[in-house]
Residue frames as a rotation matrix with the C-alpha (Angstrom) as fourth column:
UNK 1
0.305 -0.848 0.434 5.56
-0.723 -0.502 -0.474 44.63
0.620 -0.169 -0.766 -41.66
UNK 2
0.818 -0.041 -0.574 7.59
0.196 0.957 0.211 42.28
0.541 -0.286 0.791 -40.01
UNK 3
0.461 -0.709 0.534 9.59
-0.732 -0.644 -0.223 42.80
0.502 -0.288 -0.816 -36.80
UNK 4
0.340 -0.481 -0.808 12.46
0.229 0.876 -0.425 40.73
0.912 -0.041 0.408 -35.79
UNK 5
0.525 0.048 0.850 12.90
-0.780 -0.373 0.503 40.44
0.342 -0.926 -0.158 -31.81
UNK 6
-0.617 -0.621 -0.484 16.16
0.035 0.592 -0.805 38.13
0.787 -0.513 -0.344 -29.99
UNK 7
0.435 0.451 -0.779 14.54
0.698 0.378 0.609 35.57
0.569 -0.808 -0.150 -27.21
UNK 8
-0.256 -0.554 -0.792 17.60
0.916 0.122 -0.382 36.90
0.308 -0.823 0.477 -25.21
UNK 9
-0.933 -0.029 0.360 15.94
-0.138 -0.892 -0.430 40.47
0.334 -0.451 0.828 -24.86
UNK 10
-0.311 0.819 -0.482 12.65
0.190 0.551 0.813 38.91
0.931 0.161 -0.327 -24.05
UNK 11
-0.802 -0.346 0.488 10.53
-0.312 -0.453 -0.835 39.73
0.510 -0.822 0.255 -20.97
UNK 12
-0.930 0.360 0.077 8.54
0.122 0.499 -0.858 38.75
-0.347 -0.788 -0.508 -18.39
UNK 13
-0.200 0.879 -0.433 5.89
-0.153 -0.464 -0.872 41.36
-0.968 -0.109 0.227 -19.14
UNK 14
-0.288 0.104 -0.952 5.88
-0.954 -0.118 0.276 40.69
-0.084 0.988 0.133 -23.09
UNK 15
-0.884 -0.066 -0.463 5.47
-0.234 0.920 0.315 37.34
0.405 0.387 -0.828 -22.57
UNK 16
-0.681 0.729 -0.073 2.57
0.525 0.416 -0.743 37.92
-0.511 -0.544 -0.666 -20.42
UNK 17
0.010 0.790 -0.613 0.67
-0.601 -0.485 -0.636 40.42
-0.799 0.375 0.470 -22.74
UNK 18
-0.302 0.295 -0.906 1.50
-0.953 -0.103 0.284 38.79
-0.010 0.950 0.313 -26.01
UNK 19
-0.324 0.515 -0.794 0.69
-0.438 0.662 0.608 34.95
0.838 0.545 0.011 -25.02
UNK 20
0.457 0.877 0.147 -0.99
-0.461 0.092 0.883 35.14
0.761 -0.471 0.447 -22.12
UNK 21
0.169 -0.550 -0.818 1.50
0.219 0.830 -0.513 33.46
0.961 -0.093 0.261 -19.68
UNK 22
0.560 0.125 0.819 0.68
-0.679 -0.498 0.540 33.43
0.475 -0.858 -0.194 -15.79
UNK 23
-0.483 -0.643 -0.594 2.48
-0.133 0.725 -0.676 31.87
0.865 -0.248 -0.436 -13.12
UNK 24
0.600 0.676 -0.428 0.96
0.235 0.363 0.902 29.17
0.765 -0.642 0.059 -10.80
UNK 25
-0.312 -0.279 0.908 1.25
-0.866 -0.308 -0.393 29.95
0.390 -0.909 -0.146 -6.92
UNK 26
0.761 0.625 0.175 -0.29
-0.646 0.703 0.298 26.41
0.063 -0.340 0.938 -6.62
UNK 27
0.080 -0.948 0.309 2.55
-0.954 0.017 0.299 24.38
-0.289 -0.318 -0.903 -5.02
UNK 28
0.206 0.146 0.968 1.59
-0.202 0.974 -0.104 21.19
-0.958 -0.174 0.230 -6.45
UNK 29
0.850 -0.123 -0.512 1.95
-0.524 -0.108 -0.845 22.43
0.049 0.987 -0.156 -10.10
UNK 30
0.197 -0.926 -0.323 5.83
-0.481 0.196 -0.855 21.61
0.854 0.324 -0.406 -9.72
UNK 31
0.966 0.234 0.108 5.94
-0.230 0.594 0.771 18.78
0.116 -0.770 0.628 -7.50
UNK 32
0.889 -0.457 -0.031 8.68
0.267 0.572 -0.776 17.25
0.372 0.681 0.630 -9.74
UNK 33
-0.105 -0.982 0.159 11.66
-0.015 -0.158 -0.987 19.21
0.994 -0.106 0.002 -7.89
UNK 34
-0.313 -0.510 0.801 11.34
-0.892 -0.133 -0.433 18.75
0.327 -0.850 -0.413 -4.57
UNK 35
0.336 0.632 0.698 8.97
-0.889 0.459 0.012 15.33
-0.313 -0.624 0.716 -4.07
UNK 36
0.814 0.102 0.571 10.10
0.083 0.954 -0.289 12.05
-0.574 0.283 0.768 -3.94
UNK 37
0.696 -0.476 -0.537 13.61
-0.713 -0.549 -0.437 12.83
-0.087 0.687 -0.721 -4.88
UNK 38
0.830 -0.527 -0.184 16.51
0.556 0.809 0.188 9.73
0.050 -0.258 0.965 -5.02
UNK 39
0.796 -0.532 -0.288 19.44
0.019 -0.454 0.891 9.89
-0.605 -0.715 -0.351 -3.69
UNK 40
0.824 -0.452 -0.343 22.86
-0.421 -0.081 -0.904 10.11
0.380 0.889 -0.257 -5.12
UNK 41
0.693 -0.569 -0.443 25.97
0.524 0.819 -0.233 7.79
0.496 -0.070 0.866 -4.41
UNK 42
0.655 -0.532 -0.537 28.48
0.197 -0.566 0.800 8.74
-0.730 -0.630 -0.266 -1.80
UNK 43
-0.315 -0.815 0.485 31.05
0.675 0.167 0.719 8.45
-0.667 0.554 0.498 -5.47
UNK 44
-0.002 0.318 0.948 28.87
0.774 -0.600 0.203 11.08
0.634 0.734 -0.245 -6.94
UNK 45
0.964 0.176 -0.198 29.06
0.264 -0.708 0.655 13.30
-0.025 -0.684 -0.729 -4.06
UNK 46
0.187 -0.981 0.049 32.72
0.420 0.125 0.899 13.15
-0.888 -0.147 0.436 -4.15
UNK 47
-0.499 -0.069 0.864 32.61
0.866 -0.006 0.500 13.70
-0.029 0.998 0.063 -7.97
UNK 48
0.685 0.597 0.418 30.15
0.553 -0.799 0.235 17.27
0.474 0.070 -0.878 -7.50
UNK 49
0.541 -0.363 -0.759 32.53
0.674 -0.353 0.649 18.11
-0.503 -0.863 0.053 -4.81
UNK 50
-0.158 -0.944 0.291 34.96
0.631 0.130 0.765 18.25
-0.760 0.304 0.575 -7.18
UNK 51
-0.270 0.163 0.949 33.18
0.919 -0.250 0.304 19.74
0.287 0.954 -0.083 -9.75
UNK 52
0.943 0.326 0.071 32.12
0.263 -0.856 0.446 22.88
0.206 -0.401 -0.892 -7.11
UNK 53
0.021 -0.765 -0.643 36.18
0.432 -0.573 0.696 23.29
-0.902 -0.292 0.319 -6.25
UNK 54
-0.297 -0.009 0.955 36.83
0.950 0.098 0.297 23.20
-0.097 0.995 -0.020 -10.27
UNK 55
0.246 0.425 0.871 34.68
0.691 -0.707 0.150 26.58
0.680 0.565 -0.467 -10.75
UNK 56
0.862 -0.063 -0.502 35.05
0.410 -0.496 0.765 27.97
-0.298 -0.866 -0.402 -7.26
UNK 57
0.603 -0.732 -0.317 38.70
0.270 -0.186 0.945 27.98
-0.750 -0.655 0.086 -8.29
UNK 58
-0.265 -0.367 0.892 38.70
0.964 -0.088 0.250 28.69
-0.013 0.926 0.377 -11.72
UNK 59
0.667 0.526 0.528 36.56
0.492 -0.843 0.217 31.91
0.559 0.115 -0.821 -10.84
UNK 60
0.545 -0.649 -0.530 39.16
0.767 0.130 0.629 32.84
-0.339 -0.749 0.569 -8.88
UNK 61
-0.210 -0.454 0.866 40.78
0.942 0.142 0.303 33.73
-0.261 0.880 0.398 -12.05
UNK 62
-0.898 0.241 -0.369 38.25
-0.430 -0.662 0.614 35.80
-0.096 0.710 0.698 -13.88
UNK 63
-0.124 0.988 -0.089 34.70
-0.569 -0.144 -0.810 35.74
-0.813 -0.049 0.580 -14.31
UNK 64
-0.863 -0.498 0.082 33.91
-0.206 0.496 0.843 32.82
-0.461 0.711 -0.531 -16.69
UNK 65
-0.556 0.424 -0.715 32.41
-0.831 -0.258 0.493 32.84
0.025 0.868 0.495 -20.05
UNK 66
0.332 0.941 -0.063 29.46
-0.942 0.327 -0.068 30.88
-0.043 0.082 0.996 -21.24
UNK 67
0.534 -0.157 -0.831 31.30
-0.495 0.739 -0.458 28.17
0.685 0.656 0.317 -22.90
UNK 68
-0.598 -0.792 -0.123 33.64
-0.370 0.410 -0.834 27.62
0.711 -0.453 -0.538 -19.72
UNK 69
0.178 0.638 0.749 30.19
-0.568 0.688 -0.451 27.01
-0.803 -0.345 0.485 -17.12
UNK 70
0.550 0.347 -0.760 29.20
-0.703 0.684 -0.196 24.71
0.452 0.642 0.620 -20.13
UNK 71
0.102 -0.853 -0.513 32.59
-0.391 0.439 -0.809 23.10
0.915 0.283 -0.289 -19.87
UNK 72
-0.674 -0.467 0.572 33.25
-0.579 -0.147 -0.802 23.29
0.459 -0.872 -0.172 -16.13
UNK 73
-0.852 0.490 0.187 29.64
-0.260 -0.085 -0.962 22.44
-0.455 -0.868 0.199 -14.48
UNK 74
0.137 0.893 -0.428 27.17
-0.972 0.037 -0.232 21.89
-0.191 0.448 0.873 -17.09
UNK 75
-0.073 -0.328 -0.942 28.80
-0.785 0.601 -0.149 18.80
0.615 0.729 -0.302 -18.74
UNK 76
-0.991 -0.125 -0.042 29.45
-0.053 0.666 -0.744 16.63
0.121 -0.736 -0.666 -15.36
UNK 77
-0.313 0.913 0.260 25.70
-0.767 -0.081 -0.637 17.60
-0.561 -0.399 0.725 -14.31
UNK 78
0.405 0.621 -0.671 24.11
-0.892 0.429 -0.142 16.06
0.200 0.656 0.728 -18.00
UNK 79
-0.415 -0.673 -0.612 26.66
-0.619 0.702 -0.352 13.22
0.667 0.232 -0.708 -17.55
UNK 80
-0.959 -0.150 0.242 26.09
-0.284 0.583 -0.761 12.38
-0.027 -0.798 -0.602 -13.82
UNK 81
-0.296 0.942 -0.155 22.04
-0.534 -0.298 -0.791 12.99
-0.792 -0.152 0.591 -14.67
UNK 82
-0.318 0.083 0.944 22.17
0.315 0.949 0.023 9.89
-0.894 0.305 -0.328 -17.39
UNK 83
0.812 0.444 -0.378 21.13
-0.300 -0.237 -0.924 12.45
-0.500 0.864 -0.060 -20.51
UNK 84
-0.215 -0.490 -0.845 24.10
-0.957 -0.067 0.282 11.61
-0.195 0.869 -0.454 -22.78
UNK 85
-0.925 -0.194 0.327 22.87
-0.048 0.913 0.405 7.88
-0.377 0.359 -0.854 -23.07
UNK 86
-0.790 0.599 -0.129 19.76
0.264 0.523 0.810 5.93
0.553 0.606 -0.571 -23.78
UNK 87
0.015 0.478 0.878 16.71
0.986 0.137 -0.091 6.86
-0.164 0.867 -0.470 -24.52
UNK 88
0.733 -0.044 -0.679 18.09
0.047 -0.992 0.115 10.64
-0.679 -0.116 -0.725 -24.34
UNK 89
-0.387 -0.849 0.359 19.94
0.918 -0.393 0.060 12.59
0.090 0.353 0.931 -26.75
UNK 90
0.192 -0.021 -0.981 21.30
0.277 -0.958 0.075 16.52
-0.942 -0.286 -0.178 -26.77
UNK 91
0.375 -0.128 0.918 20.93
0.885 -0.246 -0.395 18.76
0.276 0.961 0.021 -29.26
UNK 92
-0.354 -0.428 -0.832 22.79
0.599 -0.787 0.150 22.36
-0.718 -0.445 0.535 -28.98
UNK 93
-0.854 -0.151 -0.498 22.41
-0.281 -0.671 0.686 25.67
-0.438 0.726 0.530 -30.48
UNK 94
-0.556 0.553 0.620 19.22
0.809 0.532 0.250 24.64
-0.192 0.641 -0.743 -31.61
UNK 95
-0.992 0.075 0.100 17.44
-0.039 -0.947 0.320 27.33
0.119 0.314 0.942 -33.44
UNK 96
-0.323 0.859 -0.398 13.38
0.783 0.006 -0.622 28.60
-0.532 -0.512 -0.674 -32.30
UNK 97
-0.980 0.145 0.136 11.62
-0.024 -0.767 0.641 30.72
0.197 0.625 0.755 -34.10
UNK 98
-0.380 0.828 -0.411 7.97
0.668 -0.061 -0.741 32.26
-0.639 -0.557 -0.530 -32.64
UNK 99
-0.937 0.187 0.296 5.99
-0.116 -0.963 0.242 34.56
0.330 0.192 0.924 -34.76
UNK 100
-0.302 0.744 -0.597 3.09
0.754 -0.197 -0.627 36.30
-0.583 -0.639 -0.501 -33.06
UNK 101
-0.534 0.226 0.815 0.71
0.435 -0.753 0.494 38.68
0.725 0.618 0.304 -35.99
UNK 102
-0.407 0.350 -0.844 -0.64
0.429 -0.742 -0.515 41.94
-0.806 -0.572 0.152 -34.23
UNK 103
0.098 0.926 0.365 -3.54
0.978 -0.022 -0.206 44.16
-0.183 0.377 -0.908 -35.74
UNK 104
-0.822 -0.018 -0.569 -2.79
0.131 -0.979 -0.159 48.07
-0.554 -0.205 0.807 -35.30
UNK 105
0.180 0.844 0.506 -6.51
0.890 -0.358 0.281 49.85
0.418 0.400 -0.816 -36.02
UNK 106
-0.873 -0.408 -0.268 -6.71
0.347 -0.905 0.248 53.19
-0.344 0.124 0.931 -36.85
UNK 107
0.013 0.718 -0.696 -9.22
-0.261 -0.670 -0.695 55.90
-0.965 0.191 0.178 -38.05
UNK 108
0.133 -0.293 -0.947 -7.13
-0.945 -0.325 -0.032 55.36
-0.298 0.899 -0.321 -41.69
UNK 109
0.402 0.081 -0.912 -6.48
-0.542 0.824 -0.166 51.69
0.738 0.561 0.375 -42.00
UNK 110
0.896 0.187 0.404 -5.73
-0.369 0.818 0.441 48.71
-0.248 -0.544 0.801 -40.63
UNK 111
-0.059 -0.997 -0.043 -2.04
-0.854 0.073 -0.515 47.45
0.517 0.007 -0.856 -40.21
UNK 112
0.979 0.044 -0.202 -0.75
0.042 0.914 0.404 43.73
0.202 -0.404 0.892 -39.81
UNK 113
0.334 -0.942 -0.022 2.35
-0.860 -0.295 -0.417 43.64
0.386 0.158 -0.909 -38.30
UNK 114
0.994 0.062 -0.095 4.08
-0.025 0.936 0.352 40.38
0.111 -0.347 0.931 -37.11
UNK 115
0.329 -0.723 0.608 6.77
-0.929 -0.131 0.347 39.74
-0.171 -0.679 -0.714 -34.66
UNK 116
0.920 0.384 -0.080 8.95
-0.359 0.907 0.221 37.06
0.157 -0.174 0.972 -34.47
UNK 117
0.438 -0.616 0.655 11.13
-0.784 0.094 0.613 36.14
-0.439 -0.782 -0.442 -31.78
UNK 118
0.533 -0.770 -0.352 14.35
-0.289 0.225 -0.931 34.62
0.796 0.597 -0.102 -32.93
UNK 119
0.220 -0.746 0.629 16.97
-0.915 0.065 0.398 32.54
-0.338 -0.663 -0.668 -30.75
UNK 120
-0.067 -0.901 -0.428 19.25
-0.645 0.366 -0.671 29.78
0.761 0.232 -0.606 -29.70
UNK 121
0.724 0.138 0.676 18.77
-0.687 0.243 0.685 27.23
-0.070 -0.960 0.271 -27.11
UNK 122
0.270 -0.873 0.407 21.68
-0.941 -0.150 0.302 26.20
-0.202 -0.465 -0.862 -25.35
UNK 123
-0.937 0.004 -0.348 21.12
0.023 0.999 -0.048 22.37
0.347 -0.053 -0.936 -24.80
UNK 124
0.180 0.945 0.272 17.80
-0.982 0.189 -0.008 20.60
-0.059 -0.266 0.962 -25.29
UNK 125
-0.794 -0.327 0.513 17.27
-0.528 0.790 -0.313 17.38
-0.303 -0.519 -0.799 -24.25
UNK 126
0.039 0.699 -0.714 15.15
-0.847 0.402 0.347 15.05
0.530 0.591 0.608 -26.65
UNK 127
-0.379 0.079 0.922 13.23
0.034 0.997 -0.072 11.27
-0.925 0.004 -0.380 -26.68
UNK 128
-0.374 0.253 0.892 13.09
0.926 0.051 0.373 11.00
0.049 0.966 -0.253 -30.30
UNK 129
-0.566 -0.154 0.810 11.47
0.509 -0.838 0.197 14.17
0.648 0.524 0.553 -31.13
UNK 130
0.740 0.434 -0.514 9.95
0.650 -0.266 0.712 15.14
0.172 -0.861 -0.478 -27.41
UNK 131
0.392 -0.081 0.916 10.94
0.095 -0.987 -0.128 18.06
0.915 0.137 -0.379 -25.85
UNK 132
0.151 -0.381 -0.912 12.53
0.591 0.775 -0.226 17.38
0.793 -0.505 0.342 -22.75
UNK 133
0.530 -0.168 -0.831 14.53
0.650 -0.549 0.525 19.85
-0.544 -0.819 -0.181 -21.06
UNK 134
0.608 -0.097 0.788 15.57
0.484 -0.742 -0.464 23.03
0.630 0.664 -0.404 -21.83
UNK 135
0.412 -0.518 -0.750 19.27
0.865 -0.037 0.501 24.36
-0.287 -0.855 0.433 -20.23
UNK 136
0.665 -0.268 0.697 19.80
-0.030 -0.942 -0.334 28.28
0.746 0.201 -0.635 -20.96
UNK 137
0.159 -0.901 -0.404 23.82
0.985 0.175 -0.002 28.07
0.072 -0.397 0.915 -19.84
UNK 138
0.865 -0.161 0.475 25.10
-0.106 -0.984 -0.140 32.20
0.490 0.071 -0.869 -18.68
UNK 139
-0.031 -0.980 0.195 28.40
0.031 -0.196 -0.980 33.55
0.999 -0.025 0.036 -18.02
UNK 140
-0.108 0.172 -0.979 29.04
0.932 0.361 -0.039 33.82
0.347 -0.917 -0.199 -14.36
UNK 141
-0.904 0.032 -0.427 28.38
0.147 -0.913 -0.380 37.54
-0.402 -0.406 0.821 -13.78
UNK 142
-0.612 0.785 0.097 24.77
-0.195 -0.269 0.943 36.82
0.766 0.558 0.318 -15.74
UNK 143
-0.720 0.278 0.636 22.05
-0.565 0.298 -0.769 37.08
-0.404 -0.913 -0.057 -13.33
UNK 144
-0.933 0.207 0.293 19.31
0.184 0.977 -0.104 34.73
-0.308 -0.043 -0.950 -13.55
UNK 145
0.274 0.897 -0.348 15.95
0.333 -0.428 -0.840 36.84
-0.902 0.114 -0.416 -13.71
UNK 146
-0.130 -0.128 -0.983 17.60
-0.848 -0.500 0.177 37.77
-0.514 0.857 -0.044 -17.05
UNK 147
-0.808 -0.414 -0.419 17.69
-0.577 0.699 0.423 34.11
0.118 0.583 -0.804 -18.30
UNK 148
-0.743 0.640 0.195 14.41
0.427 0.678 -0.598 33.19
-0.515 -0.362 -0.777 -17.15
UNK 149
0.495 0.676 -0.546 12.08
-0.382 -0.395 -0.836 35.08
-0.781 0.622 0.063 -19.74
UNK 150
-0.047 -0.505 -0.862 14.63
-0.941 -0.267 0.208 33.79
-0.335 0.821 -0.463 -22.21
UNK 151
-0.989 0.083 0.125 14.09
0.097 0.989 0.113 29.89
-0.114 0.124 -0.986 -21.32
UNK 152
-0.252 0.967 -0.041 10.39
-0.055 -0.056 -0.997 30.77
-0.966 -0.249 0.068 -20.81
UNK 153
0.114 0.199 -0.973 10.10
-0.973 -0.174 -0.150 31.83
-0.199 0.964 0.174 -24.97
UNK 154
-0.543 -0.508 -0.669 11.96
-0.784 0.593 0.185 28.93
0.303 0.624 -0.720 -25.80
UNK 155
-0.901 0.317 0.297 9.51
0.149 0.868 -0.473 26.52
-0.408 -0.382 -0.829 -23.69
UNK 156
-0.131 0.877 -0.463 6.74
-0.458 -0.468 -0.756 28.55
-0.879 0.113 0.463 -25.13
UNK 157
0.008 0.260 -0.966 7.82
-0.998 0.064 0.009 27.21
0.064 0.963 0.260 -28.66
UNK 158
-0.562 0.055 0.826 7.71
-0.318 0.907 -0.276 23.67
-0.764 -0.417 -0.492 -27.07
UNK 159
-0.568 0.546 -0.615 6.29
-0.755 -0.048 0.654 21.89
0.328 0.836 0.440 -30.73
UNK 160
-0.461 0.425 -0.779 4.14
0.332 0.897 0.293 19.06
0.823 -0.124 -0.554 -28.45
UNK 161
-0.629 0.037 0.777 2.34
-0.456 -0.827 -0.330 21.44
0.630 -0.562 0.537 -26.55
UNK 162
0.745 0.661 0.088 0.12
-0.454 0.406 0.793 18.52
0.489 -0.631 0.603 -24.91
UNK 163
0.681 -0.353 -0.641 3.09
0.667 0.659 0.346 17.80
0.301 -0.664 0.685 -23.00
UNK 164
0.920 -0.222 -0.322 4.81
0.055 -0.741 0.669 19.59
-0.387 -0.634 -0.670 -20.18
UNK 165
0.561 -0.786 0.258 8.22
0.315 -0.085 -0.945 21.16
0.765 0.612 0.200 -20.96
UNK 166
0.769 -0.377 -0.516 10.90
0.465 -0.225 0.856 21.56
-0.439 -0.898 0.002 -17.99
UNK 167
0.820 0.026 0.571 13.78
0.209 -0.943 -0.257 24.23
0.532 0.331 -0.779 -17.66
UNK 168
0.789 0.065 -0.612 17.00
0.597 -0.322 0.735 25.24
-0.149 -0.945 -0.292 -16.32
UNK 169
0.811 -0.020 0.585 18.42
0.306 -0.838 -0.451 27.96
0.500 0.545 -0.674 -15.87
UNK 170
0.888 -0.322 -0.328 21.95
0.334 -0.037 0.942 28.72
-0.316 -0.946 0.075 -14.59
UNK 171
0.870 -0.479 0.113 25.21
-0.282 -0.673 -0.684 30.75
0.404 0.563 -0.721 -14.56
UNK 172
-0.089 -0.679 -0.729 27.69
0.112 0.720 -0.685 28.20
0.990 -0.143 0.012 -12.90
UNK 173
-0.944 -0.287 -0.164 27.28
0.113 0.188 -0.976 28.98
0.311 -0.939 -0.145 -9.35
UNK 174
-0.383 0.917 0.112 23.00
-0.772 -0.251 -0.584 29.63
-0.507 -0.310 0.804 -9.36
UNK 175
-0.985 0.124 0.122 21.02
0.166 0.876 0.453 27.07
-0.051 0.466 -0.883 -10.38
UNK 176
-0.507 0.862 0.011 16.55
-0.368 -0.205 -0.907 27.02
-0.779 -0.464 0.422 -10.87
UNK 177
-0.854 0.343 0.392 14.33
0.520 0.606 0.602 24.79
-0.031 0.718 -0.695 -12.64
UNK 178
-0.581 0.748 -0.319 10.99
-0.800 -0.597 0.059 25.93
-0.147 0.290 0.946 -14.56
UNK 179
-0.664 0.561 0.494 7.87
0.622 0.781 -0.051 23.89
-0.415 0.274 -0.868 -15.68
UNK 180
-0.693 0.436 -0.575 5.62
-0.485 -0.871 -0.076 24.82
-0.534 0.226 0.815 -17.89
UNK 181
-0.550 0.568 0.613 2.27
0.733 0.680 0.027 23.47
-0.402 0.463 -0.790 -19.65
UNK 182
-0.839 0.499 -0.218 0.45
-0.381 -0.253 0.889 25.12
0.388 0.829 0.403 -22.86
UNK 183
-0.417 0.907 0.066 -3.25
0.789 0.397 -0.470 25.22
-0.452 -0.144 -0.880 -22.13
UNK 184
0.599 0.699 0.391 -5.69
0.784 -0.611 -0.109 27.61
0.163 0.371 -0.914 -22.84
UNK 185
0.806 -0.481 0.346 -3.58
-0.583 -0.750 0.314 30.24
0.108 -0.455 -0.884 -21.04
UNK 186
0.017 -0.831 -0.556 0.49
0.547 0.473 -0.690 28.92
0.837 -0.293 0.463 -20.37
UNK 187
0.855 -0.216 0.471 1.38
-0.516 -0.266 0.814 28.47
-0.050 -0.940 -0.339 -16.80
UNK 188
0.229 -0.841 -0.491 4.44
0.201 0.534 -0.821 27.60
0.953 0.089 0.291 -15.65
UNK 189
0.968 0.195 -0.160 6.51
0.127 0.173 0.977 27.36
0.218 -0.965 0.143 -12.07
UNK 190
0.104 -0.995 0.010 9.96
-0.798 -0.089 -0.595 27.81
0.593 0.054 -0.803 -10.48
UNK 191
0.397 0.012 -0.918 11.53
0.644 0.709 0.288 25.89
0.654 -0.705 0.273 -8.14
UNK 192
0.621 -0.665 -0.415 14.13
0.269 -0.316 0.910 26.94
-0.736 -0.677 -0.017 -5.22
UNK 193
0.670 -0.741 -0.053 17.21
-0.466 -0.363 -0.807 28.62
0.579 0.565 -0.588 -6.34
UNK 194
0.821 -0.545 -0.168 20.23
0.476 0.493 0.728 26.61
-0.314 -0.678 0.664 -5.51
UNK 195
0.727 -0.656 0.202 23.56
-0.439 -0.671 -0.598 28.04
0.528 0.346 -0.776 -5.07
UNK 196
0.694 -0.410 -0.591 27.05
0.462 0.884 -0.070 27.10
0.552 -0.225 0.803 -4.79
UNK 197
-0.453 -0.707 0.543 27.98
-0.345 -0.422 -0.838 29.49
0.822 -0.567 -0.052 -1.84
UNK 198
0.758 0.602 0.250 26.12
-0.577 0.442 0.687 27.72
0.303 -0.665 0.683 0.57
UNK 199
0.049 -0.988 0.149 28.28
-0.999 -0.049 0.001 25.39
0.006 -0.149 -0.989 2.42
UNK 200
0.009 0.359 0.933 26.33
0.087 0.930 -0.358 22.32
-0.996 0.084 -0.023 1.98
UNK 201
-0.839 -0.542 -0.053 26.87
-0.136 0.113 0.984 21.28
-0.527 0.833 -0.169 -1.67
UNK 202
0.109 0.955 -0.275 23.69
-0.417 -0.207 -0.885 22.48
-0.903 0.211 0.376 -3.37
UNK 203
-0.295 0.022 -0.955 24.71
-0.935 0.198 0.294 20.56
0.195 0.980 -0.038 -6.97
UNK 204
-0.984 0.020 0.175 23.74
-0.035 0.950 -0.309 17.33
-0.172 -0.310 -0.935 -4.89
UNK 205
-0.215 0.975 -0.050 20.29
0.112 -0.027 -0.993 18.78
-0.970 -0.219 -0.103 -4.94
UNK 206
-0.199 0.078 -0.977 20.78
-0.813 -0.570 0.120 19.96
-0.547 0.818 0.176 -8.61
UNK 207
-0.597 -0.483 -0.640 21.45
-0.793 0.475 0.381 16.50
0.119 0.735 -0.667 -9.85
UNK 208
-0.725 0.655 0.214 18.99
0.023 0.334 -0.942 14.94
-0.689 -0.678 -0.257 -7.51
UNK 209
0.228 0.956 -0.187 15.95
-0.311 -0.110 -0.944 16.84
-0.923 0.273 0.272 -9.69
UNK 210
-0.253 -0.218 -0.943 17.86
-0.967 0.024 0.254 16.48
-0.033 0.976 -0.217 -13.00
UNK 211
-0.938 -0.243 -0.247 17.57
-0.297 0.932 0.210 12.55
0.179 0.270 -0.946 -12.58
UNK 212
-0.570 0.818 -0.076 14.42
0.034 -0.069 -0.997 13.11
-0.821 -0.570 0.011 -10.85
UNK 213
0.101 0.665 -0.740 12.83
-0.782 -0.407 -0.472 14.83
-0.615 0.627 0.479 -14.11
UNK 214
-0.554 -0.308 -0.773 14.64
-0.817 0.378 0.435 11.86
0.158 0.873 -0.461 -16.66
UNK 215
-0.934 0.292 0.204 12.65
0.150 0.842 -0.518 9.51
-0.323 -0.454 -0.831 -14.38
UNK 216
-0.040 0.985 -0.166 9.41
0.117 -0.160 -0.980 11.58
-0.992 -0.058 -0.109 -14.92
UNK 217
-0.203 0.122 -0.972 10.15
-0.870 -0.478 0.121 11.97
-0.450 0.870 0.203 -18.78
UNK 218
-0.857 -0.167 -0.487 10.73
-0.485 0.578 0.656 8.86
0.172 0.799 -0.576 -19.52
């Protein structure tokens, strides 16, 4: 029997019974977002500004769909964070597909069923066929702890599992990066949550790790 399960209902706890997936409390796991970050140009600070009125004041409006974060707040980030050029490229919508086979024993017989988790991942970042980052884009009224079992699946199917896979998750105005490494058991990490109600511009810090990580990928 074969049962078909969407990443986006995906959970924490399923992901920890069916492949084993714990999270490290070991603050060195995810160095990568907070150590040894570079700065960013006073013309890119100016340029985020802008890009935090831009949503601030489009939300104004109405509560804005996936495709408008994309549009608004996602796009400037990848741009300002050097993935649309060399030796990066973006794929969208890319399709993932996990199956996971389960036993069921009985008194009467023995049942194989097999699951297998179906989705979409927003924008991945590639080097030739490396896994890079993973960016799971939400509407602005999506909270985050929902989108973070959903990037988790999708890092889970990471096809170069001897290399780490990074994460982020965000719904225009929250931001939070993941890491994760395939071993015997998958662990993985968060970072801080950044957010643009704060009155210091927290996308300085956003772009900060994004360039940070293209440094550590490449």
């Amino acid at each position: 029997m074969i049962q078909v399960i969407q990443a986006q209902n995906i959970t924490l706890a399923y992901l920890k019974q069916k492949f084993a997936l714990h999270k490290s409390e070991d603050e060195q796991f995810f160095r990568e977002w907070f150590d040894y970050i570079p700065e960013i140009s006073e013309l890119e600070k100016q340029y985020l500004d802008r890009v935090k009125n831009n949503y601030l004041n489009v939300l104004e409006n109405a509560p804005l769909l996936e495709e408008a974060v994309k549009m608004v707040v996602l796009s400037p980030l990848l741009d300002l964070a050097g993935f649309y050029g060399h030796p990066f490229y973006i794929a969208t919508e890319e399709s993932v597909e996990i199956s996971e086979e389960i036993i069921i024993d009985d008194e009467d017989n023995s049942e194989e069923t097999q699951e297998i988790i179906k989705g979409k991942i927003d924008v991945l970042v590639l080097q030739d066929k490396l896994w890079l980052l993973i960016i799971e884009s939400k509407r602005s009224s999506f909270s985050l702890a929902k989108a973070i079992p959903q990037a988790l699946t999708y890092m889970l199917a990471n096809p170069q599992p001897d290399h780490p896979i990074y994460s982020l998750v965000m719904n225009g105005e929250d931001f939070q990066f993941m890491k994760l490494i395939k071993q015997d058991k998958p662990m993985y990490a968060l970072s801080d949550r950044f957010t643009l109600y704060r009155r210091e511009n927290e996308l300085y810090k956003v772009v900060n790790i994004l360039k940070k990580l293209g440094k550590v990928l490449i």
